[in-house]
N, C-alpha and C positions, 0 to 999 in steps of 0.2 A: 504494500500500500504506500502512496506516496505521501509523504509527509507535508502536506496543503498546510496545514493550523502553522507545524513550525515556520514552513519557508514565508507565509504571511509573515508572522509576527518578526521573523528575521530582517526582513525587509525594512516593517516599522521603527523596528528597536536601532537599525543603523541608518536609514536613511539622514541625509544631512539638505541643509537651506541650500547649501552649493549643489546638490543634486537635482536642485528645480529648474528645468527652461523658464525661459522670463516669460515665454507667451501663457507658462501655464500661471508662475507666479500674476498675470495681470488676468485672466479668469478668476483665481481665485481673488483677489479682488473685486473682482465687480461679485462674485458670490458673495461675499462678507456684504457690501455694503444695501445686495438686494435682501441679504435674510435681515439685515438692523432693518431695513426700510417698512420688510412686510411686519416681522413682531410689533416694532413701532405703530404702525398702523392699525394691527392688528387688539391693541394694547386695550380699548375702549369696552371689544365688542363681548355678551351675554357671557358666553362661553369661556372668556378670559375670568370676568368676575364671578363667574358660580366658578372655577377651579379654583381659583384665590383663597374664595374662600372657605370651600373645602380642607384643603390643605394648610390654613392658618391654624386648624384642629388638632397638624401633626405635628407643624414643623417644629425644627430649633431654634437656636439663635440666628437673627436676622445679620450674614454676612453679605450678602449677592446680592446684585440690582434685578428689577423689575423692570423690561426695558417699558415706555415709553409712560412707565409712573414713577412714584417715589415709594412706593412699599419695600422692602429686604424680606428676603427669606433666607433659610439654609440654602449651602451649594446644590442640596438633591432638589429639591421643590423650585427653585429658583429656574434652574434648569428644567423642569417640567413645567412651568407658568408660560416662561419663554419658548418651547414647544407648541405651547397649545396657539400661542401670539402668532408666531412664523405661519399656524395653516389655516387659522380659523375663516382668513377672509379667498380662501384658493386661490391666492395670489402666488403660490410655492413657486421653486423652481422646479426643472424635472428633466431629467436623464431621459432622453426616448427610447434606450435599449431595453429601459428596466420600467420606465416611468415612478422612478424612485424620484419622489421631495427632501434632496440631502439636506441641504443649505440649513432649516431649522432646526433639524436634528443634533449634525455635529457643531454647529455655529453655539445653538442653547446650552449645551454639555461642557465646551468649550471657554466659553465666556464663564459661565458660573468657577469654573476650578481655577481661573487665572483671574479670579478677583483673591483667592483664596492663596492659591501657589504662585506668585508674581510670574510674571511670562513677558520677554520682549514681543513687540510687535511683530519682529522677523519669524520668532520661534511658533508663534500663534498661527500665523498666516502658515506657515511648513506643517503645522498639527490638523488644519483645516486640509489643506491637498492630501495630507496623509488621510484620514481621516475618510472624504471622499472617494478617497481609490480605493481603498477596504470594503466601504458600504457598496459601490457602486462594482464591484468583482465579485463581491460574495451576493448579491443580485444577476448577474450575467449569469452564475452558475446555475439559478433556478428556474429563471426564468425563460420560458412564458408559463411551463406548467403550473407553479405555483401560485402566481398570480391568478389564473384563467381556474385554478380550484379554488380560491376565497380565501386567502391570504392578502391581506397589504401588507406589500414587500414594502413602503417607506417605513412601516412601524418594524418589520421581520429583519429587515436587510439593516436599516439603518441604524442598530443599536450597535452593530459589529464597528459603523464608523466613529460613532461616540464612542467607544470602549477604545478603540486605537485611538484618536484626538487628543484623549483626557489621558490614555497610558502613558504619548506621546509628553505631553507637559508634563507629565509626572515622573518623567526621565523611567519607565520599565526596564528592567533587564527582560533579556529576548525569555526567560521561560514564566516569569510575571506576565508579557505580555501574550504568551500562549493560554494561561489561565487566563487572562480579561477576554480573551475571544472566548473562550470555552464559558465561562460565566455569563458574556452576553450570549453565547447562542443556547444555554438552557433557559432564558428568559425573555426568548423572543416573540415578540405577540401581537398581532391585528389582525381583523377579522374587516373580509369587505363588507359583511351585511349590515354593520356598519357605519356606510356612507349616505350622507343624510341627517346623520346624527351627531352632536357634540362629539362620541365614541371617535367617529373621524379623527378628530383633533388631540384628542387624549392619548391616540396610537405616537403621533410625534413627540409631544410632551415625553410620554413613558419611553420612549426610545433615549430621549435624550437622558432623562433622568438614569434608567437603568445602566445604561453604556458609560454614561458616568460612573455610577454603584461598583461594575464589575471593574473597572480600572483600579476603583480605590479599594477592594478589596482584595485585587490580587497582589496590590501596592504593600498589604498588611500581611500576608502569607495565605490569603485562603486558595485553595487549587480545587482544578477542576482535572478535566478529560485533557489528554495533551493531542488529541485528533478529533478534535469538536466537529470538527466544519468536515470531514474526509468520513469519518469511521460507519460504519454499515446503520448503526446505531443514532450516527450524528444529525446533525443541523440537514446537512444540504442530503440528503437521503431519504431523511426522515418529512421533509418538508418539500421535496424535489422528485421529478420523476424521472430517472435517468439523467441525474446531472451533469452539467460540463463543470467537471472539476479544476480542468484545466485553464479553463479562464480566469480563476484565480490569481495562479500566477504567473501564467504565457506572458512577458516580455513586460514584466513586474518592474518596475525601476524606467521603463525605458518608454513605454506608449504612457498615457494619464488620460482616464475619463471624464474628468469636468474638463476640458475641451469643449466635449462634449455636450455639457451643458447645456439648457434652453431655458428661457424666463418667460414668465407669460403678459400679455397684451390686455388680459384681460381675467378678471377673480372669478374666476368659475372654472369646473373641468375641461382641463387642457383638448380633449379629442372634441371638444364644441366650437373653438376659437377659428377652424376653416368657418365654419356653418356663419359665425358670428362678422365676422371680413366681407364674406359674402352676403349678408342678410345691408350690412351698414353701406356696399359699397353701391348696391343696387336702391335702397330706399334711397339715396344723397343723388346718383345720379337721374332719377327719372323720376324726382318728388314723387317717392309714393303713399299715398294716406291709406290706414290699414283699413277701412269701409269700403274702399273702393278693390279689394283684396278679395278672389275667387279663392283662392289655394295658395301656399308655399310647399314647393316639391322637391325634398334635398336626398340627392346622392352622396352617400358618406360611408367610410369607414365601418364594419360592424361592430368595433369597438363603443361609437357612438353610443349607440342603442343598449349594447352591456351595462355599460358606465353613468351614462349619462339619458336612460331611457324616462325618465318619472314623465309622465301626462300629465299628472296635475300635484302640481307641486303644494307640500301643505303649508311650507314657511322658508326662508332666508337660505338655510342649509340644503331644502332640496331642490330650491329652484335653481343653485348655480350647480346642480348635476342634472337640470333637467335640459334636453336641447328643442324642444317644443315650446317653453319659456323663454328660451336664449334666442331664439329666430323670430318669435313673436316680440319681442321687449325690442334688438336690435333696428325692426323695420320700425317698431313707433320710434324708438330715442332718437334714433339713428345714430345710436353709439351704444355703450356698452361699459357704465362702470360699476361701481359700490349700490349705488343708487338702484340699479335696474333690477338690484335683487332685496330691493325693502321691503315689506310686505304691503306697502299702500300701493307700490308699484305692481304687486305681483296680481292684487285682487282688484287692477284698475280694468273695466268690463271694456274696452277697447284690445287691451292688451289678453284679454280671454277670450276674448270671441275671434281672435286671430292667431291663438294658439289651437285653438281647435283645426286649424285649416292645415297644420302643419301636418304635411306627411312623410314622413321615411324610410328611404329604400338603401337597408344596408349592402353594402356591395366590397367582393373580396379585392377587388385589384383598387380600389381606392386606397391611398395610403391614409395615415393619421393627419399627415398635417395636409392635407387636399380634399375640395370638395366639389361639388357642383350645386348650384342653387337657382331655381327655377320660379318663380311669379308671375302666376296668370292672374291677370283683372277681370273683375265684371264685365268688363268691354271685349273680351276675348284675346287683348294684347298678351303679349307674353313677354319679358324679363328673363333672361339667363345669364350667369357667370360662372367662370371655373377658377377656382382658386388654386394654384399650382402648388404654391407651397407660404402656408398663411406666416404671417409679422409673427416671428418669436420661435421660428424653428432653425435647424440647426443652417439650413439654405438659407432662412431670411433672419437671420441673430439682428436681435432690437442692438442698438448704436452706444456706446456710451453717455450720450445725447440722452435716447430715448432711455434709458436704464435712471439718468438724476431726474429726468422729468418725473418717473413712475415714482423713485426715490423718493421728491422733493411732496407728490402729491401724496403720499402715505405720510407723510412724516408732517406734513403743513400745518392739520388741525392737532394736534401732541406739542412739538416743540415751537419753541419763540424760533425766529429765521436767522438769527445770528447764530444761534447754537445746530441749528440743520447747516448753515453753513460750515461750521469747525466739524460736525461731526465726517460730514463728505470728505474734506481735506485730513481728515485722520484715514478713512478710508483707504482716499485717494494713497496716504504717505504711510501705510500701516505698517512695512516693514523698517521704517526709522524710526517708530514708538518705543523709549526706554522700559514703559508699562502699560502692558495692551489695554487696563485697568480703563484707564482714559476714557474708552468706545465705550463703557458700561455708563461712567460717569456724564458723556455727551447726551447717551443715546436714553439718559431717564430726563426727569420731571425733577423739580426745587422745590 
């Protein structure tokens, strides 16, 4: 049997800052400063506050920030509040091989332990790429079966890259860091059914918080299995159907999957955002009012439909997984942000009575980010577009441009504009920070 858990964790426990290409070190920047932007943004909503408060029942002493308040918690909770922040509003980022949301994961996990164990900016930003390459390979391994059986790989997969981030700051030696993988992979957990529901959000949270846990415990001597991820018994076996074990660690040190990366356009389920391009680009150019609307007829992906099928959505969480919502909200707003998923928006009878019209035909050679979108009128005109490859995928990556706008609009109603400006130029300079501490400190409330 090949030794996968060691040769990972080998890799983590040596890899150095010198070992990063710059184009990845500048991905991982714009990663770092879209996960501050969405928790920040994210900081207000329901789901943040019933966690909060939940967990003020457990926690410890208040060390760790709360990004985009002034509350403290323990490093475990701290890093679970910030989990829940990073996905509540769908705004994540997402790996398209895996459709893994790293960013809030190991970002949450990570900040919380280097408010605690001081961390240069350099070493943080090296613990984040570490980090991400762990979650997003030990995802490659299971995936599609895992996922397509009811797993969410961001909660399953992504604890593996918090356990490496937080081992990584914690300076592990390589069979500490084989116990933090084998510790996160017996506590690996999300379920798709799920989605829809706060639970959603909670799968990131716990990822972040546990992947932390198992760091700091193998930090202290607790061991596990030293073939977590490989053994008949293990993680990817046990959760995977004929895995690619080799993906792991095929060309470990030398390819990097946040490259790979994609950011979204728009807060809702990523496989909607062709439908959503297409729905905005047609009501804008041929002013359409939804009364005057026969049918909307979308060719998509069947992912769509899996993911994103709800008819009729009952509140906020299901409407941004539903795309009968997202095609009907689109041609009225003729846009698509926070707003189109309020609930005064969702129960406004224009915006229903044209969801009903929506019809969908999943179709296998369509890829995820392509759609076709079709619009007949009362009048018998018809409306068509095809969207090749929608704003935020890995063909049309949003600009750094567009990345501070999305940035600057999460973070506007939270912080005063002085301090979203220092916090970007941290971002921006994160690897000449003496104390990554700083981004906790920008990225709250006074």
């Amino acid at each position: 049997m090949t030794a996968i858990t060691q040769t990972l964790a080998r890799y983590i426990v040596n890899s150095q800052p010198t070992d990063i290409p710059a184009e990845v070190e500048r991905e991982a920047r714009r990663c770092l400063m879209h996960w501050l932007g969405c928790s920040i943004g994210g900081s207000r909503e329901t789901s943040v506050d019933v966690a909060l408060a939940a967990v003020q029942e457990l926690a410890g002493k208040g060390v760790a920030s709360i990004l985009g308040r002034n509350e403290k918690l323990d490093i475990g909770h701290a890093a679970f509040v910030n989990g829940v922040s990073a996905d509540v509003l769908s705004f994540s980022d997402t790996h398209p091989a895996t459709l893994i949301h790293a960013g809030g994961v190991i970002g949450s996990a990570a900040l919380a332990i280097a408010e605690r164990v001081p961390a240069s900016g350099r070493d943080f930003l090296h613990a984040l790429i570490i980090g991400f390459e762990t979650a997003c390979r030990v995802g490659l391994a299971i995936y599609p079966w895992h996922y397509n059986r009811g797993w969410h790989i961001t909660g399953t997969a992504g604890i593996f890259g918090a356990a490496a981030a937080v081992g990584k700051l914690l300076r592990l030696d390589e069979q500490q860091m084989v116990y933090a993988l084998g510790i996160a992979a017996t506590q690996s957990a999300g379920l798709r059914e799920m989605f829809g529901s706060m639970c959603k959000n909670l799968h990131i949270g716990r990822a972040a918080q546990n992947g932390l846990a198992s760091a700091l415990f193998a930090s202290k001597g607790f061991t596990s299995s030293t073939q977590s991820l490989e053994a008949p018994r293990g993680f990817a076996n046990v959760l995977g159907e004929k895995p690619n074990l080799d993906a792991i660690t095929h060309n470990l040190g030398k390819t990097f999957e946040i490259l790979h990366n994609t950011y979204k356009p728009y807060p809702c389920g990523v496989v909607i955002h062709p439908i959503i391009e297409g729905c905005v680009n047609l009501a804008v150019e041929h002013n359409l009012s939804a009364e005057n609307i026969r049918g909307v007829a979308l060719r998509c992906n069947p992912y769509v439909i899996e993911l994103c099928g709800k008819a009729k959505p009952a509140g906020t969480l299901e409407a941004k997984l539903s795309v009968y919502h997202s095609a009907a909200a689109a041609i009225v707003a003729r846009e698509i942000t926070d707003l189109e998923y309020r609930p005064d928006f969702i129960s406004r009878a224009d915006v229903l009575a044209l969801r009903g019209k929506v019809v969908v035909t999943p179709d296998a050679t369509i890829r995820e980010d392509e759609t076709e979108v079709s619009v007949e009128m009362n009048s018998g005109e018809r409306y068509t577009t095809h969207i090749e490859h929608v704003i935020g995928s890995t063909e049309r990556p949003m600009s750094d441009a567009d990345m501070e706008q999305k940035f600057r609009g999460l973070t506007g109603p939270v912080l005063p504009a002085s301090q979203i400006d220092q916090l970007l130029d941290s971002c921006r300079n994160v690897s000449a920070l003496p104390d990554v501490a700083l981004l906790a400190r920008l990225a709250t409330t006074h």
